[in-house]
C-alpha positions in Angstrom: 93.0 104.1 105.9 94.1 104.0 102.3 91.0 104.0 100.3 89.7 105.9 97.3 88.2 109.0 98.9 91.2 109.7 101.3 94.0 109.5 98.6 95.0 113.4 99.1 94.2 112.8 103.3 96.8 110.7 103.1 99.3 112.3 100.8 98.7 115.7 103.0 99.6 113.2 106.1 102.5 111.4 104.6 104.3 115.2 103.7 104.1 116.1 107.3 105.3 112.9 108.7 108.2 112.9 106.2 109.0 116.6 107.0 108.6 115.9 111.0 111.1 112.8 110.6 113.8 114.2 107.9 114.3 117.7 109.4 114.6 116.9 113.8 116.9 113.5 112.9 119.7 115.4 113.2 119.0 115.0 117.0 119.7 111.0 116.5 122.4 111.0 114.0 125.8 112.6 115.9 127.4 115.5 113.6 124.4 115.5 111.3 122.4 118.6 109.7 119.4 118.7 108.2 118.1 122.7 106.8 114.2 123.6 106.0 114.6 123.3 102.8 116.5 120.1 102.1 113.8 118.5 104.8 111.0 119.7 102.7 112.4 118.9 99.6 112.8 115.4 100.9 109.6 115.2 101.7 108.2 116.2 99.2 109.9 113.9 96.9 108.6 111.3 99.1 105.1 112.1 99.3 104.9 112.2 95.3 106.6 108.8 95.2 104.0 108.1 97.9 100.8 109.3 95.6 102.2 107.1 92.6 101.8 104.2 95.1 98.7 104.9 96.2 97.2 105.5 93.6 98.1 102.4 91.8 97.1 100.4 94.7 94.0 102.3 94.4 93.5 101.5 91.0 94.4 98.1 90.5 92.4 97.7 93.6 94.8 95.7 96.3 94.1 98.3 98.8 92.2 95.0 100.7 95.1 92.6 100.1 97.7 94.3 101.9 96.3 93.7 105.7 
């Protein structure tokens, strides 16, 4: 899935997931609360971590090696 053409795909992807998982686990974790804002902040520090990644296992080419 990660290759060079679907780099933003992905990021895009990632955000949502992130978003989706930070902001409704309050329903796991007992006496825990999550707001909008700190869920997409979250996320959204996660998804540029994410893009770093990527893109260097884009660019160093081990996109192949991982599987």
């Amino acid at each position: 899935m990660l290759r060079k053409g679907a780099l933003w795909i992905n990021n895009v992807i990632d955000l949502v997931a992130a978003f989706i998982f930070v902001y409704f686990s309050h329903y796991v974790f007992h006496r825990a609360t999550t707001t909008f804002f700190g869920a997409l902040l979250t996320a959204i520090l996660l998804a540029v971590t994410e893009y770093m990644q990527h893109l260097y296992l884009i660019c160093t080419n081990q996109v192949g090696r991982l599987g």
